[in-house]
N, C-alpha and C positions, 0 to 999 in steps of 0.2 A: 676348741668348742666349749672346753667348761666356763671360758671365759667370756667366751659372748654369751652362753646360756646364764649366766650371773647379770650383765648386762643387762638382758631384757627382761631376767628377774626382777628389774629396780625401774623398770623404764615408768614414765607417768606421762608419756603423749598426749592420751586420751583423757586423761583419768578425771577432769571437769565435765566431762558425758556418760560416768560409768556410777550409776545411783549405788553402787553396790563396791566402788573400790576395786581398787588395780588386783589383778590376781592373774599376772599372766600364765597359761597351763600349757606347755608344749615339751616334746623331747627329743633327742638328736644325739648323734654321735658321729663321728667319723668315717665308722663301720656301718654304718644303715645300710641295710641290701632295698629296704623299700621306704619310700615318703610317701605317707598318706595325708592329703593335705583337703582339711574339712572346713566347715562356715567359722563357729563362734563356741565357746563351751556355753553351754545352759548351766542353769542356777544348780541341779544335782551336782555335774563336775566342777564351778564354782567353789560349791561347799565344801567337796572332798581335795579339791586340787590336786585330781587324777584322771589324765586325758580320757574321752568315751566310756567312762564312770557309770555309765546308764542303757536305760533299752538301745538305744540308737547303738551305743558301742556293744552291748550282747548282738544285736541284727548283726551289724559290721563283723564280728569274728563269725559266726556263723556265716555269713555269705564269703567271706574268705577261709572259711576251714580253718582258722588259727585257734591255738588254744592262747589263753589268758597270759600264759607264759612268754610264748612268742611274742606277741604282740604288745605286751610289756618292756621288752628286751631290746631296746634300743639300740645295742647293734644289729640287730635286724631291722627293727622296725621305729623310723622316726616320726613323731606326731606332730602336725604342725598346723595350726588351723588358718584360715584367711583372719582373723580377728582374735587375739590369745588370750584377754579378758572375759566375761559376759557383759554381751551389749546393754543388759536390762531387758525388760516386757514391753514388748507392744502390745496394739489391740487383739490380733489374731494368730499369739507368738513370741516368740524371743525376739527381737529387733535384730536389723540385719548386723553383722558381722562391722567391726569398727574399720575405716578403709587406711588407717594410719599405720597399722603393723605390717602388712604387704610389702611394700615398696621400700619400708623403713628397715624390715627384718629379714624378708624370705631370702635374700639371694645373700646375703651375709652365711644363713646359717647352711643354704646348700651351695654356696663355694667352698662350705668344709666338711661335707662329705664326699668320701673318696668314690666312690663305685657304684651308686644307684642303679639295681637294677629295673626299677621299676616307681612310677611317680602315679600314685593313686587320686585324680581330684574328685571329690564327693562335695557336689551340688550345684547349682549354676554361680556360685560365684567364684572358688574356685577353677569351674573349669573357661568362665571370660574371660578369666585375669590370664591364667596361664595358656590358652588355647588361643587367644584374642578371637582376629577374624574366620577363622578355620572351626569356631563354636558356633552351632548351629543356631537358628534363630527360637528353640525353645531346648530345654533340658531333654525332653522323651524324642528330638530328635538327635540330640547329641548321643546319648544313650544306645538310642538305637541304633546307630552307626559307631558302635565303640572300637570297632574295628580295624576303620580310619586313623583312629592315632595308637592303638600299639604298632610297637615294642614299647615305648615309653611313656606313654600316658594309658591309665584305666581308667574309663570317665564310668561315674555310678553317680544313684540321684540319693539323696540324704536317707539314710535306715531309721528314719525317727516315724515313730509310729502315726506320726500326723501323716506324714504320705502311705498309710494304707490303703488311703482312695486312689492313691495315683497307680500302687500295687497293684487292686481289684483291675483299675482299667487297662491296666498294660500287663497283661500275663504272660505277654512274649518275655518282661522281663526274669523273672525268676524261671521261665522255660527253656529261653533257650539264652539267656547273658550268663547268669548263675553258674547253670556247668561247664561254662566257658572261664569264667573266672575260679573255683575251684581248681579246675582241671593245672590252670598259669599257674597258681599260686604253691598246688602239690611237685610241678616241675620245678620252682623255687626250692624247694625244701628247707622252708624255714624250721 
C-alpha cells in the first residue's frame, strides 16, 4: 500500500486542468475496516493536505459518531475521494470531481485492502460510479432507499454546508437515516 500511496503522490494525469497544482489527498491501509469514498477535496483541505479538513468533514464525524482520532486512523478508516486533487472553482462551487483518478486509482488501492467492512459513498458521483445502474435516478432517492444496498455500501448526500437546503427539505434525512447510521457505525466499534 505504501507504495502505491507514493505512487499517486507523484501522479500528474490531470494536472493541465488543476489552476491550483497536483495535491493528491487520500488514505489507505491494508487494515481499513471502512472506505469512505467522497467527490474532490476543496481549496480548505487543498491547503492543509488533510482529507475532510473542514465543515463538511466536522458534519461527516458527527453523522458517523467518530471522533477525529478514529477517523484519522487509517486502519480503520480509508479516505478516498472520486477526484484526489481540488478540481478548481466554478460558477456555483468547486468544480466537479476530476474523472481520471477513479478508474486510474480506486480498485488498485482497494484490492489492497484486506477486509472492508463497510464502503461509505458520499454524493452522486461517488455513488454512479460504484452503484452504476442500481443508482437511483436522483441522490434524495438513492438516499432514501439506502437500505437497498447495505451491508456494503452507505449511500449519504455530501455534509457540506451548501446542501443545507437539501437538509431543511428532506428531514426524513437526519430523522430517520442519521440513527440508523450512528446506530452501523457504534456496532462497528471503531
Amino acid at each position: 500500500m505504501e507504495t502505491l500511496l507514493k505512487r499517486i503522490s507523484k501522479c500528474t494525469e490531470c494536472s493541465e486542468y488543476l489552476t491550483l497544482g497536483v495535491n493528491p489527498i487520500l488514505t489507505a491501509h491494508p487494515k481499513s475496516n471502512i472506505i469512505i469514498i467522497g467527490q474532490a477535496p476543496g481549496l480548505i483541505v487543498h491547503n492543509s493536505s488533510i482529507p475532510w479538513d473542514d465543515k463538511s468533514g466536522d458534519t461527516l464525524r458527527e453523522w458517523l459518531q467518530l471522533s477525529k482520532v478514529s477517523f484519522y486512523n487509517a486502519e480503520k478508516v480509508a479516505l478516498l475521494p472520486m477526484g484526489f486533487c481540488y478540481p478548481g472553482k466554478g460558477t456555483s462551487g468547486d468544480l466537479p470531481p476530476r474523472k481520471e483518478c477513479a478508474p486510474l486509482w480506486h480498485q488498485k488501492v482497494l484490492d489492497l485492502i484486506e477486509n472492508a467492512k463497510l464502503i461509505v459513498l458520499i454524493g452522486k458521483y461517488a455513488q454512479d460510479y460504484y452503484l452504476g445502474k442500481l443508482s437511483k435516478r436522483t441522490l434524495t432517492e438513492t438516499v432514501r432507499n439506502f437500505n437497498e444496498y447495505l451491508p456494503k455500501y452507505l449511500v449519504l448526500p455530501h455534509p457540506s454546508p451548501r446542501n443545507n437546503i437539501w437538509k431543511a427539505k428532506n428531514r426524513w434525512f437526519e430523522n430517520d437515516v442519521i440513527p440508523v447510521v450512528q446506530k452501523l457505525f457504534k456496532d462497528l466499534d471503531l
